[in-house]
VOGU-3710 file (C-alpha; in Angstrom, 3 decimals, decimal comma):
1> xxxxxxxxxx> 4,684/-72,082/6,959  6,848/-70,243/9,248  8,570/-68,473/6,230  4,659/-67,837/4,881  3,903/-66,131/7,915  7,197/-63,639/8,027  6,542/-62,710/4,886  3,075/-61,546/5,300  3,979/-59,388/8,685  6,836/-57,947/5,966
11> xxxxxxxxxx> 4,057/-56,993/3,667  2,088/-55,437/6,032  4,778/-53,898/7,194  5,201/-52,218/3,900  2,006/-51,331/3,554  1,474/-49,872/6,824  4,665/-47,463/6,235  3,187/-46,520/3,011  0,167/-45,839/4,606  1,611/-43,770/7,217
21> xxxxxxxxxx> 4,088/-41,652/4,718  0,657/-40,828/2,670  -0,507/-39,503/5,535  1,964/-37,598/6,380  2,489/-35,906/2,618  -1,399/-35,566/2,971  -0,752/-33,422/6,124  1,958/-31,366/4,964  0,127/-30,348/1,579  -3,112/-28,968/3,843
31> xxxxxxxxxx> -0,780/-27,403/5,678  1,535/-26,073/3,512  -1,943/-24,141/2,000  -3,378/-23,350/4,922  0,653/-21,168/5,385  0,066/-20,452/2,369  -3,285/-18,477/2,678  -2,151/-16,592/5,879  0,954/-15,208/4,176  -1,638/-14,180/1,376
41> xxxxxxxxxx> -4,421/-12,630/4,111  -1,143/-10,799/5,816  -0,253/-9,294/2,450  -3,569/-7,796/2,038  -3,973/-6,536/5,157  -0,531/-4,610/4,555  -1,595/-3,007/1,359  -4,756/-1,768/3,056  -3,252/-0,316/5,718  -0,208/0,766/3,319
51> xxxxxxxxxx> -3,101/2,261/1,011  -5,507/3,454/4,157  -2,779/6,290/4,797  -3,298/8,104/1,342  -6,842/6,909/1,039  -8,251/8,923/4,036  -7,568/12,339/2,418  -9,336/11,700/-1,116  -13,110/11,792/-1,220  -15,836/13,217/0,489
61> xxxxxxxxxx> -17,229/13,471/3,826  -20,679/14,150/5,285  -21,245/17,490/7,377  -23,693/17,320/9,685  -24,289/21,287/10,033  -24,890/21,758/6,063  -26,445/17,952/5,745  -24,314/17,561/2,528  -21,272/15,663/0,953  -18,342/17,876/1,221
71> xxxxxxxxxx> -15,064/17,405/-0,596  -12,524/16,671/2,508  -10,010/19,186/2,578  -6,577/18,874/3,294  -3,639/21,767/4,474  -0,306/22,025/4,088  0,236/20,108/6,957  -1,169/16,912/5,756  0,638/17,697/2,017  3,576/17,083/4,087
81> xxxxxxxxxx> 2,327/14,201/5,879  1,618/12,368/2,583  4,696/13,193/1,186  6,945/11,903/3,659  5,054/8,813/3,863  5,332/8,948/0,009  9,439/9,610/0,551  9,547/6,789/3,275  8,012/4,284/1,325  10,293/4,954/-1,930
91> xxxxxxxxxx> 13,599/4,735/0,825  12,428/1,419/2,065  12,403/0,093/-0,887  15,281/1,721/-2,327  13,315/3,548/-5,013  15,167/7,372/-4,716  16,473/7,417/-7,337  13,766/5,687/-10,163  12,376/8,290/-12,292  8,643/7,964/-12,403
101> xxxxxxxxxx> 6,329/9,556/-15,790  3,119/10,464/-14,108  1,273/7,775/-12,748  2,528/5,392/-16,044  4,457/2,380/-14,316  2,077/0,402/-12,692  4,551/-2,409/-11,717  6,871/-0,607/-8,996  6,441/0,149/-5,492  7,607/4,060/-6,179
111> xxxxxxxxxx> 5,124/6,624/-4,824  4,947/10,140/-6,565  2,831/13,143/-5,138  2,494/15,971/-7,619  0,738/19,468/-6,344  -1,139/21,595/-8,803  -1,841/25,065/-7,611  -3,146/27,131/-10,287  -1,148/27,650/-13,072  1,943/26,769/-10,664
121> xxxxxxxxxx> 2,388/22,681/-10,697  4,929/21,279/-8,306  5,774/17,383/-9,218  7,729/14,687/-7,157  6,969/16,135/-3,918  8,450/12,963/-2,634  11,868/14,277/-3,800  11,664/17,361/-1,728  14,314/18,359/0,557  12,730/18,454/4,666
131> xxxxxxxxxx> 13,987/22,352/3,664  11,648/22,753/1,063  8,675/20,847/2,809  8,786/23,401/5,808  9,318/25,982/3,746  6,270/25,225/1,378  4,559/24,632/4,387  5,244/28,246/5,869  4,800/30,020/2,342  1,519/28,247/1,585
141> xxxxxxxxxx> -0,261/27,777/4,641  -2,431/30,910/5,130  -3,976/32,997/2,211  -3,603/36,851/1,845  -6,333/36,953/4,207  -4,858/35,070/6,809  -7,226/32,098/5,760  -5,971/28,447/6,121  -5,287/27,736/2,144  -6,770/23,577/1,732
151> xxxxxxxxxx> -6,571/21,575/-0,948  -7,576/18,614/-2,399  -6,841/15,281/-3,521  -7,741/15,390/-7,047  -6,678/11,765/-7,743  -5,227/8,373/-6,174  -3,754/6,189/-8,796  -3,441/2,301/-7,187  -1,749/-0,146/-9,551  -3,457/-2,829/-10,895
161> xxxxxxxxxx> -0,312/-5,358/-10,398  0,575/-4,134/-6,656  -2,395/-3,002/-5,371  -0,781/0,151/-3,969  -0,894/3,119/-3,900  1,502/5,245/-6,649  0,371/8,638/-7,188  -1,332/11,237/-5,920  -2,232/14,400/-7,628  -3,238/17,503/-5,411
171> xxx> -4,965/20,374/-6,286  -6,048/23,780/-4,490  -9,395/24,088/-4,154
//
């Protein structure tokens, strides 16, 4: 009897640390998804914001005085702006020196900003010397008039496998 009774408490025993390492794997599975969703929500939020910085030029705004849609308009200033953002982005992730086909590889990180003025088309702005960004920036910021020359973001490519941002194609308007 005695030898009856040991053996059951060893059984239960058993049972209750098989019970308590299900638990446990239970625990660390919910968990392990619940990590696994916040990386995932972080990532988003980091593309938006990534995104929200070329996004804000392209498109139209309302205009209270004329009660219409107007294209938003950009100067050489924010040209700049973009592509330094565009050349900071392709540093960090070691990208200088990738050459990029307009807006064909959708699987990289590389951002290209191409400026179409005319008949005159400058491309891989992001390649530009800080030289040659003030200097574009002094020859094409006023007009023969002495009128601010803007532009326009004639379109934002975002790639279907990255969900960023990789080019941007300006035009004068």
């Amino acid at each position: 009897m005695e030898n009856a009774s040991k053996a059951l408490i060893m059984a239960a025993s058993v049972l209750l640390g098989l019970m308590i390492i299900s638990v446990g794997v239970v625990l660390f599975k919910s968990f392990g998804g619940f990590s696994r969703e916040i990386t995932n929500e972080i990532q988003k939020k980091q593309i938006a914001e990534f995104n929200t910085q070329f996004l804000k030029y392209e498109g139209k705004s309302f205009n209270n005085e004329t009660k219409q849609n107007e294209i938003i308009k950009i100067t050489t200033h924010d040209i700049v702006t973009l592509a330094n953002l565009a050349q900071k982005n392709n540093i960090e992730y070691e990208l200088t020196n990738q050459t990029q086909s307009k807006k064909k590889n959708e699987n990289t990180y590389y951002v290209q900003i191409d400026l179409e003025e005319g008949t005159k088309k400058s491309t891989n702005l992001e390649r530009w010397t800080e030289k040659q960004l003030t200097d574009f920036m002094q020859e094409n910021n006023m007009d023969q008039d002495n009128k601010i020359k803007y532009y326009y973001i004639n379109n934002i490519e975002i790639s279907n496998i990255t969900g960023r941002v990789t080019y941007v194609e300006i035009k004068k308007l």
